[in-house]
C-alpha positions, -999 to 999 in steps of 0.1 A, spaced: -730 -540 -442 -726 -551 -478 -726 -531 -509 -739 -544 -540 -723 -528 -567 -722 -525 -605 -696 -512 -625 -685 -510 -660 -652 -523 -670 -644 -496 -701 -655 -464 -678 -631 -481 -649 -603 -486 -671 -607 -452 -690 -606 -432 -663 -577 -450 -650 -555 -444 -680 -567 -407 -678 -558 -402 -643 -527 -418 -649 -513 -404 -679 -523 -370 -664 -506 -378 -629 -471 -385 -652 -482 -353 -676 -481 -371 -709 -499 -358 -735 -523 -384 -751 -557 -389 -771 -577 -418 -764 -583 -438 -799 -606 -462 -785 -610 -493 -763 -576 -502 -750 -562 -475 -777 -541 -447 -765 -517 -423 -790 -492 -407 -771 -489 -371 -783 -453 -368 -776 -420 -388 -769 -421 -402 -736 -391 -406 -717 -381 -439 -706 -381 -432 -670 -420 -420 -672 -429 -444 -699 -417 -471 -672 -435 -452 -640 -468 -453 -663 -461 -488 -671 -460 -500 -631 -489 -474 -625 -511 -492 -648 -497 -526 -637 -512 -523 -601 -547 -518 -614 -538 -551 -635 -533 -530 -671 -508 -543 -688 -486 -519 -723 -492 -548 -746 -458 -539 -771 -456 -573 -791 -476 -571 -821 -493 -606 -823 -508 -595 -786 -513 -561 -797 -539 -579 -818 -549 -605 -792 -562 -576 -774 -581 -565 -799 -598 -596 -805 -608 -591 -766 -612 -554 -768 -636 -560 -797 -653 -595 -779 -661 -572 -746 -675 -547 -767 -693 -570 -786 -706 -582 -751 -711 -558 -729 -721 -527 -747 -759 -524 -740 -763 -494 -771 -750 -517 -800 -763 -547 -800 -747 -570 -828 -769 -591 -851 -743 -606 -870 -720 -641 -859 -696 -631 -837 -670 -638 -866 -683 -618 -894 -682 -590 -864 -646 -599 -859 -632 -599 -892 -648 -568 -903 -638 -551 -871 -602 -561 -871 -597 -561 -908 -585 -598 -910 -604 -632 -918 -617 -648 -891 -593 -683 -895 -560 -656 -890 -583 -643 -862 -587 -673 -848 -555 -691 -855 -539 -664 -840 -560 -662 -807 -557 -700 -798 -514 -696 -806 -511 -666 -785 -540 -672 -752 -543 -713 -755 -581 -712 -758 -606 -704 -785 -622 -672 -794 -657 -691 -793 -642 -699 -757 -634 -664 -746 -671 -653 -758 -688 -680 -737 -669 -665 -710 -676 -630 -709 -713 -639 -722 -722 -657 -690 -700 -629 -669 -724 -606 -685 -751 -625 -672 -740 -627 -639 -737 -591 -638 -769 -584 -653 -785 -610 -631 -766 -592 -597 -776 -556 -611 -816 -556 -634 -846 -575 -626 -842 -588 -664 -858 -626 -664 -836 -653 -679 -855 -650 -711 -847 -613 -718 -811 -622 -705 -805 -648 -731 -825 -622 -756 -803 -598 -753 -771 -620 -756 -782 -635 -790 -788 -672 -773 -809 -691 -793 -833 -700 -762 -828 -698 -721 -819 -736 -720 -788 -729 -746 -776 -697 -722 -781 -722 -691 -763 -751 -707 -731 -729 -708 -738 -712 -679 -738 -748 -661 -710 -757 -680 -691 -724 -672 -703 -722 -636 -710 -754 -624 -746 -743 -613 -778 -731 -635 -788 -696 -633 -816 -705 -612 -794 -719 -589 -769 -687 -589 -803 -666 -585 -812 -682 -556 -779 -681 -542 -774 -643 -541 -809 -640 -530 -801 -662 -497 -773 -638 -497 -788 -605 -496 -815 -619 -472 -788 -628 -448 -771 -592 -452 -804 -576 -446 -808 -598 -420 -777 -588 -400 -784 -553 -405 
């Protein structure tokens, strides 16, 4: 049997920092996305123990300060992306900039030094994740999908979906639907 399942990255990640931090009993406040204070000194022995917790779930203490704000940049992208309850109407790097508190070209400069690949990249990226996901998980038609992710029309989100991919979203549509016919089919 095969699960289909959906799943929210921020919820995943928050509530593995949470059980985490308590596991090790360190005091903390979640500031936001990616964004922890640590209410009191942490010994170096449970600072590293959190630090190879987080690392087997792939969370990674980010401690220089050009990839502090890296992560930010993708904190604030994902967000951007992802997060059904503000949709943002503004270009991506207006949304940046005033988000971060830096112009765009630091923003940008920075980014492309630090991950080797533009921030227009990384968006492209997690926009067509997102559509995979919401293609996997809703009954939303490509129309709605490239709606709802600011595309200018359905052939501009399947043009970097191809590009991304290698195959249109029709294509990837039919594809899990063969898939989940063959599950059911073995059940």
């Amino acid at each position: 049997m095969k699960l289909f399942i959906k799943f929210d990255f921020n919820t995943i990640c928050k509530k593995v920092l949470e059980t985490k931090l308590e596991e090790l009993d360190i005091k903390y406040r979640i500031l936001a996305f990616g964004e922890v204070e640590l209410l009191e000194k942490v010994p170096s022995e449970k600072y590293e123990a959190l630090n190879d917790a987080l690392n087997s779930y792939g969370i990674e203490i980010v401690e220089n300060q050009k990839s502090i704000l890296v992560q930010k940049i993708k904190d604030a992208i994902i967000d951007m992306v992802f997060n059904e309850d503000s949709t943002v109407n503004v270009k991506s790097s207006v949304y940046l900039s005033e988000k971060l508190g830096h112009s765009y070209g630091y923003l940008s400069n920075l980014f492309s030094e630090v991950t080797y690949t533009s921030i227009e990249n990384f968006i492209i990226i997690q926009k067509i994740e997102y559509t995979k996901q919401l293609l996997l998980t809703t009954d939303l038609s490509l129309t709605e999908i490239a709606f709802k992710l600011n595309y200018s029309s359905v052939a501009h989100l399947s043009t970097q979906f191809k590009n991304a991919t290698g195959i249109t979203p029709s294509a990837f549509q039919r594809i899990i639907s063969k898939r989940r016919s063959i599950a059911q089919q073995k059940n």
